[in-house]
C-alpha positions in Angstrom: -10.4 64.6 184.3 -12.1 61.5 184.4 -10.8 58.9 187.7 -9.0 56.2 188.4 -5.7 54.9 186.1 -5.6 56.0 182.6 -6.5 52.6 181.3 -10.1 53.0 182.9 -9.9 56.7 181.9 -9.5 55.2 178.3 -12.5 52.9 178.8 -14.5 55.7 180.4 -14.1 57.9 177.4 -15.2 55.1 174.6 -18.3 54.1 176.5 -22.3 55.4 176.2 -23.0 54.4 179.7 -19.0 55.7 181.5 -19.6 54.4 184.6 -21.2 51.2 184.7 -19.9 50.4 181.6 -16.0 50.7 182.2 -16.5 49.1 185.9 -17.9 46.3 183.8 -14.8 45.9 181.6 -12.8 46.0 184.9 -14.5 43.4 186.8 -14.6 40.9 183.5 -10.7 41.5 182.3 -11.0 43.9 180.1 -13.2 41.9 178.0 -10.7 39.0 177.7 -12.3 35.3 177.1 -10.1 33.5 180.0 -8.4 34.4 182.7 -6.0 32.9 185.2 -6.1 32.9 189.2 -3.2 32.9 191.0 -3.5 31.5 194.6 -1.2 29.9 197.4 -1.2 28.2 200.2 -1.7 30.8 203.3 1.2 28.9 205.3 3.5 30.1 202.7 5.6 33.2 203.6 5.2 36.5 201.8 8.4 36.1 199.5 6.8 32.7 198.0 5.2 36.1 195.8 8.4 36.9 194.1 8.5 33.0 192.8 4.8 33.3 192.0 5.7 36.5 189.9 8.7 35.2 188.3 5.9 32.5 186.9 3.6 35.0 185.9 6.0 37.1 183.8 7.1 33.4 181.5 3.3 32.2 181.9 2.8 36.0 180.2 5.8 35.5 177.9 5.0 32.2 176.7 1.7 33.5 175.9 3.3 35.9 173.4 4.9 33.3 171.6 1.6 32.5 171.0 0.2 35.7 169.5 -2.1 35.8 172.5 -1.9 38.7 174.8 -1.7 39.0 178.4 -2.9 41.4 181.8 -1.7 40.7 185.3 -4.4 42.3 187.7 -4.9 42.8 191.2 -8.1 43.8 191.2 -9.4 40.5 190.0 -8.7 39.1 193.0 -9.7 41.5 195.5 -13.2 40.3 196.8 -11.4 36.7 198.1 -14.5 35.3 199.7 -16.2 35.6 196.8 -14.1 33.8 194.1 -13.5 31.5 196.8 -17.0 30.3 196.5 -17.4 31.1 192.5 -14.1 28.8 192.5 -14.6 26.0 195.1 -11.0 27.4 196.3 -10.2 26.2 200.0 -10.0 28.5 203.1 -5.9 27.5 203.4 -5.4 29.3 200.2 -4.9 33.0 199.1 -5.9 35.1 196.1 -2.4 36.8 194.6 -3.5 37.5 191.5 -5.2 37.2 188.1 -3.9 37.6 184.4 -6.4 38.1 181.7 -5.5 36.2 178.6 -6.8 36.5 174.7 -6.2 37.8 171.5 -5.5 41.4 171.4 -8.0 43.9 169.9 -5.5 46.7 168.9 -9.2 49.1 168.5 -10.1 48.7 172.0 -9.4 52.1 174.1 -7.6 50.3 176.9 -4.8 49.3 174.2 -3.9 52.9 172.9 -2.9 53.8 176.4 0.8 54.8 176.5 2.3 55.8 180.3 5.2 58.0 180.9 8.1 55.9 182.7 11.1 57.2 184.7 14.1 56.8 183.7 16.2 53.8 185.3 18.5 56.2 187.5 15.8 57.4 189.5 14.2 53.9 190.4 17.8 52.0 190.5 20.4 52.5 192.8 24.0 50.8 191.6 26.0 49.8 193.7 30.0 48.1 192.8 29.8 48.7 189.4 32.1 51.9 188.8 
């Protein structure tokens, strides 16, 4: 079993060099031209996220609209200090999040992926509506 989520797994398996080569994908979007960075202002408290992803799911929509393709990531904004530089970003702001953006390549591993969900009754509780 190769690590990680089965995205990377998918990556892993397609590539000459695994390692090195996936981590690359990883750390450059998945291979997408742009990208987005989400930040905000560190005074802001934590629920300002929910508005911030309530912008990030139409900014992803209206992307589709487009025929362009989207992928929120965390990990793109994991090593703070160092976009913050790469960026010119200032200290009172925060990293949330980054969402690669392109045209899709239906060949590329990471797209053939398909996950298992739960159903809705076993992550949703409902409650008045009997």
């Amino acid at each position: 079993m190769l690590p990680g989520h089965p995205v990377v797994q998918a990556v892993y398996s397609q590539t000459s060099h695994r390692k090195g080569k996936a981590l690359r994908f990883r750390k450059a979007f998945f291979g997408a031209p742009a990208a987005f960075i989400i930040y905000m202002d560190k005074d802001l408290r934590e629920l300002s996220k929910f508005d911030i992803g309530c912008f990030t799911q139409n900014e992803c929509l209206a992307a589709m609209e487009y025929g362009l393709e989207t992928c929120v990531e965390i990990q793109a904004v994991m090593y703070q200090e160092g976009l913050r530089k790469y960026l010119d970003v200032p200290e009172n702001k925060t990293f949330v999040m980054g969402i690669a953006i392109g045209y899709p390549d239906e060949d590329f591993p990471a797209n053939k992926v398909r996950s298992d969900r739960a159903e809705l009754d076993q992550i949703v509780s409902w409650y008045g509506f009997d």
